[in-house]
VOSE-274298 format. One line per field, with one value per residue: x negated, y, z of N, C-alpha, C, CB in turn. Coordinates in steps of 0.02 Angstrom, whole numbers. Glycine has a CB too. Example, Ala and Ser with C-alpha at 12.3 -4.5 7.8 and 13.67 -1.06 7.14 Angstrom:
BEGIN
nu c(-660; -642)
nv c(-284; -112)
nw c(390; 354)
cau c(-615; -684)
cav c(-225; -53)
caw c(390; 357)
cu c(-660; -645)
cv c(-165; 2)
cw c(390; 394)
cbu c(-565; -704)
cbv c(-224; -30)
cbw c(452; 286)
# end
This chain:
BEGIN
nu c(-2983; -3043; -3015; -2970; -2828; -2690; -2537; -2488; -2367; -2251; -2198; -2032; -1954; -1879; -1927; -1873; -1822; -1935; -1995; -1889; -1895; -2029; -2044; -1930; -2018; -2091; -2182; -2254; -2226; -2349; -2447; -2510; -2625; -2576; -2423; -2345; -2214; -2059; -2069; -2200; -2303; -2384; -2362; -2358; -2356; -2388; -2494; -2665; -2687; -2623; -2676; -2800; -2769; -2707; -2841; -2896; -2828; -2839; -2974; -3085; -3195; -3148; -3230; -3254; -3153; -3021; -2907; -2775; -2660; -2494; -2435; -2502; -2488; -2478; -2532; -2674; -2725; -2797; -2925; -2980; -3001; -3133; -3097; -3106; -3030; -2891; -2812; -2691; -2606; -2507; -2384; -2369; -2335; -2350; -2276; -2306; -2397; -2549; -2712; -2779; -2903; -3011; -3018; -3059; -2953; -2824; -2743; -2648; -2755; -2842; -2887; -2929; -3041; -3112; -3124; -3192; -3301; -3333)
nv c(2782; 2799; 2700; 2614; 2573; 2443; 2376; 2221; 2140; 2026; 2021; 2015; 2111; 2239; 2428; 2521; 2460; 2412; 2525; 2581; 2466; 2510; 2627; 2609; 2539; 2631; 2713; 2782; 2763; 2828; 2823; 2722; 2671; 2586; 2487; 2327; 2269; 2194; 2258; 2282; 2196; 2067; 1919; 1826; 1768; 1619; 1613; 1633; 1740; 1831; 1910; 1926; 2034; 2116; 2150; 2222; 2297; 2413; 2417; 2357; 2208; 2057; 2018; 2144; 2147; 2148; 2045; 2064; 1953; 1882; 1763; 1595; 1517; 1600; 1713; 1689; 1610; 1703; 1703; 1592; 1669; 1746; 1853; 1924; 1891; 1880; 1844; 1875; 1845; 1883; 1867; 1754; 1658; 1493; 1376; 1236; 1190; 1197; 1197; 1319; 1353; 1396; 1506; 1689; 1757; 1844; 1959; 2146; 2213; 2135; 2142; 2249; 2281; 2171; 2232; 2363; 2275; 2240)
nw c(1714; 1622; 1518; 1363; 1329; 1272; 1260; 1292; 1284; 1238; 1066; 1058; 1060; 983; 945; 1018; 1132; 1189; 1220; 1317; 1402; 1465; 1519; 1629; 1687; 1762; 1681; 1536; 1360; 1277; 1356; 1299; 1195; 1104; 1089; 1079; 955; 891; 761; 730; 737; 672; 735; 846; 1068; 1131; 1013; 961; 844; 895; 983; 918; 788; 871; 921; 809; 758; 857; 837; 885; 936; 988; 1100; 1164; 1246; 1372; 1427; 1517; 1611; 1663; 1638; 1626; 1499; 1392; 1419; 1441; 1321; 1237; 1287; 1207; 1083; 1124; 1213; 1362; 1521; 1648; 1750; 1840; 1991; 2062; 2005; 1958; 1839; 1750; 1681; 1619; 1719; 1723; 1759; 1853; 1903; 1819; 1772; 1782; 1921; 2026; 2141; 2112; 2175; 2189; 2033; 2008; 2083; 1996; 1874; 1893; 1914; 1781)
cau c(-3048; -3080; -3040; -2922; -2761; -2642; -2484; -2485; -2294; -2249; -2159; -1978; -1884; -1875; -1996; -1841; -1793; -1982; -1998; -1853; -1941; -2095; -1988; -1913; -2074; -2116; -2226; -2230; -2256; -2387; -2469; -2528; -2647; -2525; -2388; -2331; -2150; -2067; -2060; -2271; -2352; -2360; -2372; -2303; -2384; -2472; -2529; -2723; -2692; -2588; -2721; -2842; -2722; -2713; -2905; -2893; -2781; -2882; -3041; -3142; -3195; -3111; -3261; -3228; -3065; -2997; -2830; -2740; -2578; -2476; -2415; -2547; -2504; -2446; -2592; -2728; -2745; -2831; -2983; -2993; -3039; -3162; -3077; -3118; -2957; -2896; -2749; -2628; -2573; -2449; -2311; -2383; -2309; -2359; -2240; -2364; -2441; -2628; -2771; -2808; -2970; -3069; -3001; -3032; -2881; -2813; -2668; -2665; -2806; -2913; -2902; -2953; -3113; -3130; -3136; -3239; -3383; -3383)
cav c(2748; 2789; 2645; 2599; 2535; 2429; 2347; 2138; 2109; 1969; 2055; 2005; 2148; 2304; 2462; 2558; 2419; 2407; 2562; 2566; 2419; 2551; 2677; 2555; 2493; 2698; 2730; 2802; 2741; 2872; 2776; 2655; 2674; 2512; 2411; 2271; 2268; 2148; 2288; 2304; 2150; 1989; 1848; 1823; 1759; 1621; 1630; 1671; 1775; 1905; 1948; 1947; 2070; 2187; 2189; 2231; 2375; 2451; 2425; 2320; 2135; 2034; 2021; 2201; 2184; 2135; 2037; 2049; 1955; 1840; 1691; 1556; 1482; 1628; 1759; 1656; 1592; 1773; 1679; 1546; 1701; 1760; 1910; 1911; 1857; 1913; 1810; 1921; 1775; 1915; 1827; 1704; 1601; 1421; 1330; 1196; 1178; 1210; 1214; 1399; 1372; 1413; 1580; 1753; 1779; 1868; 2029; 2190; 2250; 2105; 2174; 2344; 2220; 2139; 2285; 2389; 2244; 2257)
caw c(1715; 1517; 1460; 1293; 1358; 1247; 1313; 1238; 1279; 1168; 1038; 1058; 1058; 950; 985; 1073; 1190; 1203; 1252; 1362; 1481; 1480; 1560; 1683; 1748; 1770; 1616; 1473; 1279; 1273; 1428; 1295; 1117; 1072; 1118; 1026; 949; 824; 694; 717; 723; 638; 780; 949; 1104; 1138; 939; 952; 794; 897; 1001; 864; 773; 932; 909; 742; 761; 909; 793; 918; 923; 1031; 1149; 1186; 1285; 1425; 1422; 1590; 1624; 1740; 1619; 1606; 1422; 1329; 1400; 1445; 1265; 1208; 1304; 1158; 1037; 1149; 1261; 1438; 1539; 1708; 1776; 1882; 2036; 2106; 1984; 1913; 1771; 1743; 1666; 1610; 1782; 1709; 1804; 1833; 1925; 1780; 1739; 1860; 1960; 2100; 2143; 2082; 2194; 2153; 1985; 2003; 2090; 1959; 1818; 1920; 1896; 1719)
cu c(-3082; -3065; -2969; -2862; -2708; -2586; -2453; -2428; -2276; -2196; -2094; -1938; -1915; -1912; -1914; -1821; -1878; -2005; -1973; -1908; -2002; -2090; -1959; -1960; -2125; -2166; -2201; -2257; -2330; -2422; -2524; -2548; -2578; -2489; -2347; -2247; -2144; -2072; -2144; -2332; -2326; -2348; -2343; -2366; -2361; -2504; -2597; -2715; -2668; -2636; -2788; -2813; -2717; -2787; -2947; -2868; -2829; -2950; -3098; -3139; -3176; -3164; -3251; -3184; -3062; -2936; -2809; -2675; -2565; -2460; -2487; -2555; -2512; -2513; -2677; -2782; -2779; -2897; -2996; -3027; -3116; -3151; -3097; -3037; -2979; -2826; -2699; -2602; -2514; -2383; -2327; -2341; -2338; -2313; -2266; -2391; -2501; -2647; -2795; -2861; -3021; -3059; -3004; -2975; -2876; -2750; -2712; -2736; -2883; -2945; -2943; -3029; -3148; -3151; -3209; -3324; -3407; -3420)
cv c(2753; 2732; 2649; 2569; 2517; 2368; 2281; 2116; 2070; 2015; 2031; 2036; 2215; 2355; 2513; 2531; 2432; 2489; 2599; 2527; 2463; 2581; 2640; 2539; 2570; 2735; 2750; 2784; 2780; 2868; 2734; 2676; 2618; 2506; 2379; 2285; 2216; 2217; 2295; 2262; 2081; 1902; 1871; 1782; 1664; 1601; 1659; 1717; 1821; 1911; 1984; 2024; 2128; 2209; 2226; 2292; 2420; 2467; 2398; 2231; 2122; 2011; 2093; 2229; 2129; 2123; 2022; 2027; 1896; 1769; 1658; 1538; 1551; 1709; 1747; 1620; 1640; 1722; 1645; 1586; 1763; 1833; 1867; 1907; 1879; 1886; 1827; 1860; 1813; 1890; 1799; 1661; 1536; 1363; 1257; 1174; 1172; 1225; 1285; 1425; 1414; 1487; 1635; 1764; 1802; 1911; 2061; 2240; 2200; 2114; 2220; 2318; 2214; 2207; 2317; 2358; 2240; 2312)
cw c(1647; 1486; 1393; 1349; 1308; 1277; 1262; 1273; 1219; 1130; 1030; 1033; 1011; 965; 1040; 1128; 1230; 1247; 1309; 1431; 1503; 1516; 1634; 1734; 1782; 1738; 1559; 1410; 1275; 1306; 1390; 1220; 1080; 1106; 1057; 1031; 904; 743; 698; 709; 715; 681; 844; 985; 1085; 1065; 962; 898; 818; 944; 947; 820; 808; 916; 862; 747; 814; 864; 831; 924; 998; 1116; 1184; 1236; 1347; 1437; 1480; 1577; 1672; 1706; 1588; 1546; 1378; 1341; 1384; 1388; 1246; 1230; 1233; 1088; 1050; 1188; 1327; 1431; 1610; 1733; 1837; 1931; 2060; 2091; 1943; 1875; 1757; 1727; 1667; 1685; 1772; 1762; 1803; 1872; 1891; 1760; 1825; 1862; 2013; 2108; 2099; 2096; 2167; 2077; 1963; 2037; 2028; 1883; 1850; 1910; 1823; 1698)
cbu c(-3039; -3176; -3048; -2960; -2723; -2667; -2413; -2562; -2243; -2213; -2183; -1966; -1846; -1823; -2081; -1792; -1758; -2013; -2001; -1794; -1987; -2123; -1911; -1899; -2152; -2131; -2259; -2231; -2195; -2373; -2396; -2468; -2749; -2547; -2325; -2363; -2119; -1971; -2003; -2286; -2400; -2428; -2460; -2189; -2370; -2501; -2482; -2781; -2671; -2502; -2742; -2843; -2673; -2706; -2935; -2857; -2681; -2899; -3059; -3145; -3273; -3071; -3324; -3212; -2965; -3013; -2804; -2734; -2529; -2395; -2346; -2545; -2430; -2329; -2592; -2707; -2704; -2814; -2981; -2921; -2982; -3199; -2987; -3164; -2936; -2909; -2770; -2550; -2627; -2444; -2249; -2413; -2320; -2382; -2218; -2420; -2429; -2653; -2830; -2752; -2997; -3079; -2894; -3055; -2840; -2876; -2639; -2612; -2794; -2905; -2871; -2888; -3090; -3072; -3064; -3213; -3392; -3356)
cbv c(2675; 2782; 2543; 2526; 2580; 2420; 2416; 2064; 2162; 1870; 2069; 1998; 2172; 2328; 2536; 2587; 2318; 2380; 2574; 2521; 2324; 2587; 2691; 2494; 2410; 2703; 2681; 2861; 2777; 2914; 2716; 2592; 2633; 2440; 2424; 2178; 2328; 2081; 2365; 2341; 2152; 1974; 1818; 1744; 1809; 1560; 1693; 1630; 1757; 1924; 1907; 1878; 2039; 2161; 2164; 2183; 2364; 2400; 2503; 2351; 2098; 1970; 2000; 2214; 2172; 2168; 1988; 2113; 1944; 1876; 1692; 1514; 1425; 1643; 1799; 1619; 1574; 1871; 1632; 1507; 1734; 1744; 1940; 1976; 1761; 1997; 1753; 1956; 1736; 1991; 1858; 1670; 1632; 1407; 1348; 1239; 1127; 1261; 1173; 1457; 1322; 1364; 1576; 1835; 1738; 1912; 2090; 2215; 2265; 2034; 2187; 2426; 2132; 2075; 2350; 2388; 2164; 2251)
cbw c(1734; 1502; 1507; 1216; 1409; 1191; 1340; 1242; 1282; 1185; 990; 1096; 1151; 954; 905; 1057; 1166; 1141; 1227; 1323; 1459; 1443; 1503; 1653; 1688; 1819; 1594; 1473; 1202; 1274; 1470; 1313; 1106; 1063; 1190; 1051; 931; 822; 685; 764; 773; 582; 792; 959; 1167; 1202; 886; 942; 742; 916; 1050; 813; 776; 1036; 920; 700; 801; 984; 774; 995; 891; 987; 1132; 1152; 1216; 1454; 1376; 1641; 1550; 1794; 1556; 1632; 1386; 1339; 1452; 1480; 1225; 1254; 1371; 1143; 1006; 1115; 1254; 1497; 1522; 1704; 1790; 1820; 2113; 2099; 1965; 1940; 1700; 1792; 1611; 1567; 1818; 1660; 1785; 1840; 1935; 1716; 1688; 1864; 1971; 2126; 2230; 2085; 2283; 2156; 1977; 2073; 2107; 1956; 1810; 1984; 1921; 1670)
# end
């Protein structure tokens, strides 16, 4: 679709494990301008500073992007620095039990919806 693609996995694990799970899920590192490791970036999820940080490295302001994911606290926060948000329901996360009216959500197709309108 042209667009930038970077992969905001909370940085936990190392870039070869990291790259490992990439592989796993049938992708490749090379799939992705970015992905976050602990050896590459300074913050972890839900830190507004590690999105900021991603948008920093890409070279665009955080209105620019488009943060898709499935856990309510730890992706959904990117909103707070002004990224659009796109809330994945297919396996949703909610520890918290937040209200996730206010945020677009849907599957994977409602996604590909939802992009398409920007």
């Amino acid at each position: 679709m042209g667009m930038r693609v970077a992969l905001a996995t909370n940085p936990i694990f190392p870039a070869v494990a990291t790259e490992s799970r990439i592989r796993w899920a049938g992708l490749e590192p090379e799939d992705f301008e970015l992905y976050t490791t602990y050896e590459s970036i300074g913050f972890c999820k839900p830190n507004p500073a590690y999105y900021l940080e991603i948008a920093a490295r890409l070279g665009v302001e955080p209105e620019q992007c488009l943060m898709v994911g499935n856990d309510v606290t730890e992706d959904m926060v990117a909103e707070s620095i002004g990224m659009r948000v796109f809330l994945l329901t297919d396996c949703l996360i909610n520890k918290e039990r937040k209200n996730i009216a206010e945020y677009p959500r849907g599957s994977f197709a409602q996604l590909i919806q939802f992009i398409d309108t920007l």
